[in-house]
C-alpha positions as CSV (number, residue, x, y, z in Angstrom):
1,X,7.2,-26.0,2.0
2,X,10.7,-25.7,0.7
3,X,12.3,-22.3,0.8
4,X,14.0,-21.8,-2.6
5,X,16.3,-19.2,-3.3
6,X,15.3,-17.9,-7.3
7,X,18.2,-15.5,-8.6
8,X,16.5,-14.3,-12.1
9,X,17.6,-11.0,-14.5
10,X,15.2,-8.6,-15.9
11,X,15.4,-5.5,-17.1
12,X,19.2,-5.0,-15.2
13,X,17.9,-5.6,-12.2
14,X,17.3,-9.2,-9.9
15,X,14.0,-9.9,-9.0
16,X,14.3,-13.2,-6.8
17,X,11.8,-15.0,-5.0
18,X,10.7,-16.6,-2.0
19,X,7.8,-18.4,-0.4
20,X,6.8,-16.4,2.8
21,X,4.5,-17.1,5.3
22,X,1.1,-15.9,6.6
23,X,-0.1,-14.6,9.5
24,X,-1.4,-16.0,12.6
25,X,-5.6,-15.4,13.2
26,X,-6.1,-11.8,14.7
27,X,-9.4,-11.7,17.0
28,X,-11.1,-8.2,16.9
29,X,-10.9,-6.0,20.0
30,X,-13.4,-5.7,22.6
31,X,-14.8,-2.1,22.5
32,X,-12.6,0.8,24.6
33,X,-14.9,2.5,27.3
34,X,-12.4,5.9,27.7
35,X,-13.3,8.7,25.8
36,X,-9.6,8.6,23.7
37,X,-7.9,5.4,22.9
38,X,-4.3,6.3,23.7
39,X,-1.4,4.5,22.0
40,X,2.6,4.6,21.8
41,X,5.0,3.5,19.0
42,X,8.8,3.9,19.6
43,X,10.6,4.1,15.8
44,X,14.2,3.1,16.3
45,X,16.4,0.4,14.8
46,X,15.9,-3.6,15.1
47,X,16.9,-6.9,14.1
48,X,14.9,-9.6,12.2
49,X,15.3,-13.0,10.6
50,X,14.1,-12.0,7.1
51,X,15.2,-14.9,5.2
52,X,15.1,-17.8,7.5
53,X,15.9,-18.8,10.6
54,X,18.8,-20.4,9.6
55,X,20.0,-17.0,7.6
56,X,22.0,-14.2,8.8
57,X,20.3,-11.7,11.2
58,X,19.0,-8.5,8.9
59,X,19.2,-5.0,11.1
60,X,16.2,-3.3,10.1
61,X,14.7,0.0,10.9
62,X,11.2,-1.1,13.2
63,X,8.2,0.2,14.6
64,X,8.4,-1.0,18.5
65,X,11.0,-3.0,17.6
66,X,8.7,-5.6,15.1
67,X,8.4,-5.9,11.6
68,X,6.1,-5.1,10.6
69,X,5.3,-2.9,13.2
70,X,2.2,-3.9,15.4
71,X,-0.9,-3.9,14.7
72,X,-2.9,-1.5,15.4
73,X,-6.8,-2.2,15.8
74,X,-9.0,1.1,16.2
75,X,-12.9,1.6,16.2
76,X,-14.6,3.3,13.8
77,X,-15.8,6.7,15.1
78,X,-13.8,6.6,18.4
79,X,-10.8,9.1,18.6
80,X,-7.7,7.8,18.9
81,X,-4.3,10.2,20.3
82,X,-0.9,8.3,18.8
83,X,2.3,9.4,20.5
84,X,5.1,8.6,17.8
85,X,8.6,8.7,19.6
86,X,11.6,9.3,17.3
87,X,14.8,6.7,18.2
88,X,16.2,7.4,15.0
89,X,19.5,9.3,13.9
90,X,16.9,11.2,11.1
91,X,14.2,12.7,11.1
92,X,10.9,10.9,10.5
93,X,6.9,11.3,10.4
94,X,4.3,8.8,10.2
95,X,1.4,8.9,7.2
96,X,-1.8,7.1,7.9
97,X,-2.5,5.7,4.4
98,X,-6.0,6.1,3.6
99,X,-7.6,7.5,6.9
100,X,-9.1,10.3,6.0
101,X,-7.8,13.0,8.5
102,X,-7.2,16.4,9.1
103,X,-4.1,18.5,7.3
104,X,-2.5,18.6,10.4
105,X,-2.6,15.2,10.7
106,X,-1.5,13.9,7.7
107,X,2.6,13.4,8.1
108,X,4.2,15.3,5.2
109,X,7.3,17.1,6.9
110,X,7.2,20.5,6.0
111,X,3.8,20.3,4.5
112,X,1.6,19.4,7.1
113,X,3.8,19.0,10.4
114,X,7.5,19.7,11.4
115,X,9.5,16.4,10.8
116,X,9.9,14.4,14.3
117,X,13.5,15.4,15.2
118,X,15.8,12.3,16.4
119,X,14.7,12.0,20.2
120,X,11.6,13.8,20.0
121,X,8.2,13.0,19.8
122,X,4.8,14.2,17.8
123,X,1.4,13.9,18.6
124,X,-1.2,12.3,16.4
125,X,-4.9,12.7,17.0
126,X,-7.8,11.9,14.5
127,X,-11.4,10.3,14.9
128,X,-11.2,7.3,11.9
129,X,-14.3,8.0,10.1
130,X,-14.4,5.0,7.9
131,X,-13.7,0.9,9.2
132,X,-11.4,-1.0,7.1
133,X,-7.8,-2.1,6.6
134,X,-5.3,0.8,6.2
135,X,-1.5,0.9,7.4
136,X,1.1,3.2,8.5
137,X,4.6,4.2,7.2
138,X,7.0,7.4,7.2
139,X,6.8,10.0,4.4
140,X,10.4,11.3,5.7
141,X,13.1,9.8,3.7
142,X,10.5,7.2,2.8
143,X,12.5,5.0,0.3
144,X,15.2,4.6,3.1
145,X,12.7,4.1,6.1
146,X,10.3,1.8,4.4
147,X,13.0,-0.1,2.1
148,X,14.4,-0.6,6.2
149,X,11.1,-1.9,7.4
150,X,9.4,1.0,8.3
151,X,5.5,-0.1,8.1
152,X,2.4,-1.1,10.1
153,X,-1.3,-2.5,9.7
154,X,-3.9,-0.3,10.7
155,X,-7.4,-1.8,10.8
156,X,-10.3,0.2,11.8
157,X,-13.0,-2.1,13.2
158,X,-17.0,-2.3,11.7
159,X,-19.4,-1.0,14.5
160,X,-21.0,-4.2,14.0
161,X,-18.6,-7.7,14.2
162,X,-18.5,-9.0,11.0
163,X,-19.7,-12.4,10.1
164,X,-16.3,-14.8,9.5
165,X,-14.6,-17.5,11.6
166,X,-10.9,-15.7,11.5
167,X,-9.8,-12.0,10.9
168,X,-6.0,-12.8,9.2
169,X,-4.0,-9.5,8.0
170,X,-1.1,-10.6,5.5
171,X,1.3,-7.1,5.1
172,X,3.2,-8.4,2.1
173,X,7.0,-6.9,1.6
174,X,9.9,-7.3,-0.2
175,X,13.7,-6.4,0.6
176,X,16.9,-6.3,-1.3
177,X,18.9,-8.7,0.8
178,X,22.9,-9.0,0.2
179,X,24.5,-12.4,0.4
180,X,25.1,-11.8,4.2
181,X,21.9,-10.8,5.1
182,X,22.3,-7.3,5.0
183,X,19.6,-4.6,3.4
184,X,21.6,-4.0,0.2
185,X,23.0,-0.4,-0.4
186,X,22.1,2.0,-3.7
187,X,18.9,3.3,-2.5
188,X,17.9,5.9,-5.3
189,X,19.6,4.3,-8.3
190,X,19.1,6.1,-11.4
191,X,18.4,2.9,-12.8
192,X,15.6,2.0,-10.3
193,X,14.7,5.7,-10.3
194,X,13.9,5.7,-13.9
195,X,12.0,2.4,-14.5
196,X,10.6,0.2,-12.0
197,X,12.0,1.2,-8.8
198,X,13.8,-0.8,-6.4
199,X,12.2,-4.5,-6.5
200,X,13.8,-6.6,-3.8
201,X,14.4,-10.4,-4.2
202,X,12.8,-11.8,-0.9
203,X,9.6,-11.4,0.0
204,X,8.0,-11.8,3.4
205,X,4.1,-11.9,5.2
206,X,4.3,-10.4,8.1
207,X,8.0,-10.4,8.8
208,X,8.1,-14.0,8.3
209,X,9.9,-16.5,6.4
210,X,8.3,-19.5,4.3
211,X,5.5,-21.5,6.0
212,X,1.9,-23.0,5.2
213,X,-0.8,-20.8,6.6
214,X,-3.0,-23.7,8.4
215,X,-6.7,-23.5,7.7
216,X,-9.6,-25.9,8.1
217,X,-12.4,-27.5,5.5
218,X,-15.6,-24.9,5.9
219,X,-14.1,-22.3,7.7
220,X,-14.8,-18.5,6.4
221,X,-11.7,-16.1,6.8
222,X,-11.8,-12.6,5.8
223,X,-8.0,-11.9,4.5
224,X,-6.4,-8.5,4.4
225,X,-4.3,-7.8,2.2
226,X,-1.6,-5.1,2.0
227,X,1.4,-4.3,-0.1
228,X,4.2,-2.4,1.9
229,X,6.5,-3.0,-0.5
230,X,8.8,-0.4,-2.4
231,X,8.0,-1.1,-5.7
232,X,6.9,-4.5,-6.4
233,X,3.5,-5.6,-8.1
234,X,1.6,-8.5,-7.2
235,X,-1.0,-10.6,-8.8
236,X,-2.4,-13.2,-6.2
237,X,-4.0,-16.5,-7.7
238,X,-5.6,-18.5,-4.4
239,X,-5.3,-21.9,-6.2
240,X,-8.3,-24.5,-6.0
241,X,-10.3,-21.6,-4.4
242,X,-12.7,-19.0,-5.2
243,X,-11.8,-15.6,-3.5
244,X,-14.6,-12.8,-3.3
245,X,-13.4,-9.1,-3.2
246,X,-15.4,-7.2,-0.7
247,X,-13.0,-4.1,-0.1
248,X,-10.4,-2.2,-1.7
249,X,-8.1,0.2,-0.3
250,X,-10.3,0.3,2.9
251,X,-13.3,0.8,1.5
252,X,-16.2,-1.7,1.0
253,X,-17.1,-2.0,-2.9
254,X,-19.9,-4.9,-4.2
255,X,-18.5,-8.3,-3.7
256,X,-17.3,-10.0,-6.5
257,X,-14.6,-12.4,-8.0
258,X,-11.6,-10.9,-9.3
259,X,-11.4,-11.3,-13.5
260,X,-9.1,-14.0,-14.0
261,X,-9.0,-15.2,-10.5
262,X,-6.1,-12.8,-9.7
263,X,-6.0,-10.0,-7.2
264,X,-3.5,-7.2,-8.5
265,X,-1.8,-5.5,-5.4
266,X,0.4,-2.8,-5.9
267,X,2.7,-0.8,-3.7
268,X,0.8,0.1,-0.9
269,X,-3.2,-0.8,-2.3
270,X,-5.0,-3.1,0.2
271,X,-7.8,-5.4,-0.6
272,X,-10.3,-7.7,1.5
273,X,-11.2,-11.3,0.4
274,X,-13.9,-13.4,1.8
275,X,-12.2,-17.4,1.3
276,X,-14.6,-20.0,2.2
277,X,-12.0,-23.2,2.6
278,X,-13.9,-25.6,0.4
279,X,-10.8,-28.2,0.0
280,X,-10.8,-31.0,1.3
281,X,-9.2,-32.2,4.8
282,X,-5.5,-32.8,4.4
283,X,-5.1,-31.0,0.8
284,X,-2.7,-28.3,0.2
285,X,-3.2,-25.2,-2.3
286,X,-1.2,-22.6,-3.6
287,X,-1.2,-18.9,-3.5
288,X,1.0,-17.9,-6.9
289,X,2.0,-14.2,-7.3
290,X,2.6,-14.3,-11.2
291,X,2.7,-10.5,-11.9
292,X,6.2,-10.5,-13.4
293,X,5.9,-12.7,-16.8
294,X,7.7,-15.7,-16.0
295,X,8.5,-15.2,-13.1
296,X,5.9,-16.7,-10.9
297,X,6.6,-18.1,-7.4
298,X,4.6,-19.5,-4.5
299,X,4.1,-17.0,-2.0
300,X,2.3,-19.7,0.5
301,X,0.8,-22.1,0.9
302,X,-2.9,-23.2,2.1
303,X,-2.5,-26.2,4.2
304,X,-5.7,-27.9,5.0
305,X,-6.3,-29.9,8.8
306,X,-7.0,-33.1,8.5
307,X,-9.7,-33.0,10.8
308,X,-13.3,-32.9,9.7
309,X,-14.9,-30.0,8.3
310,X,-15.8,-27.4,10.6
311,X,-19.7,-27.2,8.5
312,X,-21.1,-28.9,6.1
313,X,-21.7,-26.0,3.8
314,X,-20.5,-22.3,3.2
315,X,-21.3,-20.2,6.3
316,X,-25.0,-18.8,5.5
317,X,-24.4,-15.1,5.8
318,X,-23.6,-12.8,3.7
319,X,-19.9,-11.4,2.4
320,X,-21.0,-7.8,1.5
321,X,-19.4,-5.4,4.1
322,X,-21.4,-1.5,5.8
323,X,-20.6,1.2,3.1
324,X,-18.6,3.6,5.0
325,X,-19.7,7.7,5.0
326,X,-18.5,8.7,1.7
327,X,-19.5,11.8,0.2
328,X,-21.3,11.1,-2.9
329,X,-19.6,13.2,-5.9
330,X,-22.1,15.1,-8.0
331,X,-20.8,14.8,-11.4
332,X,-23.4,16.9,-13.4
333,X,-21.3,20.3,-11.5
334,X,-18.3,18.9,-11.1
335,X,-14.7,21.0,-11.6
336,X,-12.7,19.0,-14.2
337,X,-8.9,18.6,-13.8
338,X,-6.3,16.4,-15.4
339,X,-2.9,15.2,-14.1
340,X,-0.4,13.9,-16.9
341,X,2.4,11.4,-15.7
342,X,5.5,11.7,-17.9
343,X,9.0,10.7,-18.4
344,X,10.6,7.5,-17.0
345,X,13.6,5.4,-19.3
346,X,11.8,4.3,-22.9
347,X,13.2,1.7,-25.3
348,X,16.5,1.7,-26.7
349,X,17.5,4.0,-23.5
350,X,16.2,7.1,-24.1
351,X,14.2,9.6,-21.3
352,X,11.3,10.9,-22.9
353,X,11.3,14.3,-23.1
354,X,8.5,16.6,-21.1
355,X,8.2,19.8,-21.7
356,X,8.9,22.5,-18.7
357,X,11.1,20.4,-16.9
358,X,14.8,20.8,-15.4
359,X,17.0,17.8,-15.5
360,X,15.2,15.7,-17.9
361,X,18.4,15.5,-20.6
362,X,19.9,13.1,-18.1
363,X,18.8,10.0,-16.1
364,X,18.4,11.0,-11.8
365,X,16.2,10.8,-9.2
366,X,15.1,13.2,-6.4
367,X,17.6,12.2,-4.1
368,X,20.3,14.2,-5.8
369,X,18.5,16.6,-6.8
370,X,17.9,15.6,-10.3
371,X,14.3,14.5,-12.2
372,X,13.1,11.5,-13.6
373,X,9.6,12.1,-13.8
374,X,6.6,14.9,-14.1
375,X,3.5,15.3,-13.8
376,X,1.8,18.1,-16.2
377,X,5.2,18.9,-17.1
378,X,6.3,19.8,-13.3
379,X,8.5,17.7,-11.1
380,X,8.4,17.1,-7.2
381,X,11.3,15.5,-6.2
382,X,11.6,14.3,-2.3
383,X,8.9,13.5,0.4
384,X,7.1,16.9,0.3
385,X,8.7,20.5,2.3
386,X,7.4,23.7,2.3
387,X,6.0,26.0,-0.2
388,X,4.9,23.0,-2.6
389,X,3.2,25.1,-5.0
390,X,-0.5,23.4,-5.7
391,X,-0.9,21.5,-9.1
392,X,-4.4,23.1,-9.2
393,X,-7.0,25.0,-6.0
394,X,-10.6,23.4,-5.1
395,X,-13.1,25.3,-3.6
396,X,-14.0,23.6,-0.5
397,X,-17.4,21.0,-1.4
398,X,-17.2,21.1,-4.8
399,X,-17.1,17.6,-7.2
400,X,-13.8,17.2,-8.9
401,X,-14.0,14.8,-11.8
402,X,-10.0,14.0,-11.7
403,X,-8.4,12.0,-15.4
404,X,-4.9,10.4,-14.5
405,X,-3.4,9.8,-18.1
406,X,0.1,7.6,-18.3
407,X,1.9,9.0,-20.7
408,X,4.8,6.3,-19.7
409,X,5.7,3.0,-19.8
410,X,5.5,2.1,-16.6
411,X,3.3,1.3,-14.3
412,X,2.0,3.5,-11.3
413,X,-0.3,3.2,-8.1
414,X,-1.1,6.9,-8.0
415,X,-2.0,7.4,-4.1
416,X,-4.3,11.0,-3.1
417,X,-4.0,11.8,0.9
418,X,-7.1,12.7,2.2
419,X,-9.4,10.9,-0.2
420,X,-10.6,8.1,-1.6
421,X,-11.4,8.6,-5.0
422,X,-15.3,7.0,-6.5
423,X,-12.5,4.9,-10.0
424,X,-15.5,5.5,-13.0
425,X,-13.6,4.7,-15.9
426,X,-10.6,3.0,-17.3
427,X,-9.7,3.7,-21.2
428,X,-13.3,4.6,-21.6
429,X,-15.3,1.3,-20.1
430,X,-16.7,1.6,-17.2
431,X,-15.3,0.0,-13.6
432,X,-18.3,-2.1,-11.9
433,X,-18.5,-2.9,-8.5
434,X,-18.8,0.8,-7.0
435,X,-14.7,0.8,-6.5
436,X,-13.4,3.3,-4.0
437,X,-9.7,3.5,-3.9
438,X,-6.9,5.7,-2.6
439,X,-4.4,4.2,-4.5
440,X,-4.9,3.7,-8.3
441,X,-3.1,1.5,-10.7
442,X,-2.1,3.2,-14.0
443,X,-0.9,0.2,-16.5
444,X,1.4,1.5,-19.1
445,X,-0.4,4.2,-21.4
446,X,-4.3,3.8,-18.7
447,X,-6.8,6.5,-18.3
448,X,-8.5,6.8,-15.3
449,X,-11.1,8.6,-14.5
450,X,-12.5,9.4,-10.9
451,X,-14.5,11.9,-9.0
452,X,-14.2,12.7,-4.9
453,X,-15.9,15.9,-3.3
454,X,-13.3,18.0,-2.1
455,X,-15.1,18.5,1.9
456,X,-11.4,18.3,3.3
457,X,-9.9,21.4,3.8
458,X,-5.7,22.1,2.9
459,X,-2.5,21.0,0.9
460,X,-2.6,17.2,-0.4
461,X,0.0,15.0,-2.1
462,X,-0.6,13.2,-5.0
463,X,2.1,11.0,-5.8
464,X,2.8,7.6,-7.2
465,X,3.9,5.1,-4.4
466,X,6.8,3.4,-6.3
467,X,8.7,5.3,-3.7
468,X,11.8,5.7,-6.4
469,X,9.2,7.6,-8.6
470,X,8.4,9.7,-5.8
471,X,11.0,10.4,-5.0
472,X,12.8,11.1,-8.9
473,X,9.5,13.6,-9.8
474,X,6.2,11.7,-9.6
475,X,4.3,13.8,-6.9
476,X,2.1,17.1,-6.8
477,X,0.0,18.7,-4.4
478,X,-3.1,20.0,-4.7
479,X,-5.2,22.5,-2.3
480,X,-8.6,22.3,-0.9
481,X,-9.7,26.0,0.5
């Protein structure tokens, strides 16, 4: 596949594009007989080859030295004791997106732990209660340290293998590359702060450059996929194939085709796909992310074997994946609450103006101090410190039926720690498929509507995961007691 450099304007910003690579077939683990599964990730700075082999070498900001960082394969139900070492000249903490954990546990500096000082270390221990594909990234100075490289898969294994001839995880992200290779400075623009965020122009799989991901006629693969990116949408077409959805955001939903053939990934949302490899020996297919109106580009590509097939038909076995242990919300009592997201640049220029709010009479973001966005009028600027006064209290059990209304136009993956959130409704139809997600996609002007039962005890964030509207406003907390 050629790798084609792509230098388009939008909006004031360059959105370029790159075919990337996929990842090489990941076998499960065998089970762990000790008690505690003990690991050990070093943060500290790295080098990679982000836009070719024959492209300048990119310093980057790694876990164990890798980007992305390694993955990391638990078991459902086992505990698991996570020693994060700090090799960093900042401070840092590690969030495990979508586990849901204890407070403690939960890697908001200031908010749920003391940030991991430069040369220390921190101690993570939790049981994961639910199997699926999650992954790990700081929540200290996050636009920085994940615009650096600063992300992992985490998969938590089924109790029972699952029935598919290859396991593949593809962590999708994007970086804002100068001519010379370089990570590109003006993190926290106000013009990225205020519309949508800092969208790099390459994009990798896995830390790699361009390259066919080989597969064979008749073979089943279960693909993961995660966005790690900043700020950049996705909308995955598989072409010449027929991808079934089985999970989203970790958690198994009813299998079914995406509408349109495409699979919409934003910033930090995962979803599975069964792909049964019905092409034919020696054929080639494209995977097309088109999200950004004309400006699709080949992400990979599908590059049949030309030996024979490895069966005659689809494996026999079914795609559906275990429900994990999900509290079932009650809706007849449930507490109602709302969350309004405001603010962002309009047409012709302008802020929109939200009531209650410092800073808004000028374009900014959180990293100076200034606000770009609210929610319900009140903005959080940063990666969460102490005293983060609660949006709104839940008594501990309870059902809360939670609407997210986008008052902007922009969009937003709205991620909850903690929980995963049962998606009802969107702009009053119903969402099929039993959808469980911990990360939810506002278009420009959506209402969602979703329901969780509040059964985990402290202060959570709420926050969209365009890390530049996090950072410039986007973010609450609210408090289970």
């Amino acid at each position: 596949m050629n790798t084609d450099f792509h230098f388009l304007s939008r909006r004031g910003f360059v959105l370029a594009m790159v075919g990337v690579a996929a990842s090489a077939a990941i076998r499960p683990a065998p089970s762990r007989a000790s008690a505690v599964d003990e690991r050990l990730i070093k943060v500290g700075p790295g080098q990679a080859r982000l836009a070719g082999p024959d492209r300048p070498i990119t310093p980057v900001w790694a876990y164990d030295g890798t980007i992305p960082g390694p993955t990391l394969r638990l078991r459902q139900g086992q505990q698991v004791r996570i020693t994060v070492e700090n090799g960093l000249d900042e401070d840092t903490t590690v969030h495990w997106h979508g586990i849901r954990l204890a407070n403690a546990m939960d890697g908001v500096p200031g908010l749920t732990q003391p940030p991991i000082k430069p040369g220390e270390n921190f101690v993570y221990e939790f049981t994961p209660p639910d199997a699926g594909t999650f992954w790990y990234h700081p929540h200290a100075d996050s636009l920085v340290q994940i615009g650096r490289g600063l992300a992992g898969p985490l998969i938590v294994e089924e109790a029972e293998p699952v029935a598919v001839d290859r396991d593949l995880v593809w962590l999708l992200q994007d970086w804002r590359l100068a001519s010379d290779g370089q990570i590109a400075g003006g993190f926290g623009s106000p013009m990225d702060a205020s519309m949508s965020g800092r969208v790099g122009n390459v994009v990798t799989v896995n830390g790699t450059v361009p390259a066919d991901q080989g597969v064979r006629a008749g073979e089943r693969v279960r693909l993961r996929l995660a966005n790690a990116s900043l700020a950049r949408m996705m909308a995955l077409r598989f072409e010449g194939h027929r991808p079934v959805v089985v999970a989203i955001d970790g958690q198994p939903c009813d299998p079914h085709e995406p509408e349109g053939g495409r699979l919409f990934l934003a910033p930090a949302m995962r979803i599975d796909i069964m792909l049964d490899m019905q092409g034919d020996p020696g054929s080639r297919h494209a995977v097309v992310d088109d999200f950004y109106d004309g400006l699709a580009y080949t992400l990979t590509t599908l590059a049949y074997e030309a030996s024979p097939p490895l069966r005659a038909h689809p494996l026999d076995a079914p795609v559906g994946l275990p429900r994990n242990p999900l509290p079932e919300p009650d809706l007849t009592k449930a507490v109602r609450q709302e969350i309004v997201l405001q603010g962002g640049m309009m047409g012709g220029g302008k802020l929109k103006g939200v009531g209650g709010m410092m800073g808004m009479g000028m374009m900014g973001m959180g990293m100076n101090g200034n606000a770009a966005w609210a929610i319900n009028g009140i903005s959080m600027t940063g990666d969460g410190h102490a005293g983060m006064a609660p949006q709104f209290t839940l008594k501990r059990g309870v059902t809360c039926h939670l609407t997210m209304r986008n008052e902007t136009a922009w969009w937003h993956p709205m991620h909850v720690h903690g929980f995963s959130l049962s998606v009802i409704s969107r702009n009053g139809s119903p969402v099929p498929h039993r959808q469980w997600q911990d990360t939810v996609l506002l278009a420009p002007k959506d209402t969602i509507e979703c329901a969780f039962v509040a059964d985990n005890p402290g202060d959570w964030m709420l926050h969209c995961h365009v890390a530049d509207h996090q950072m410039a406003g986007l973010m609450t907390v609210f408090r289970v007691t």
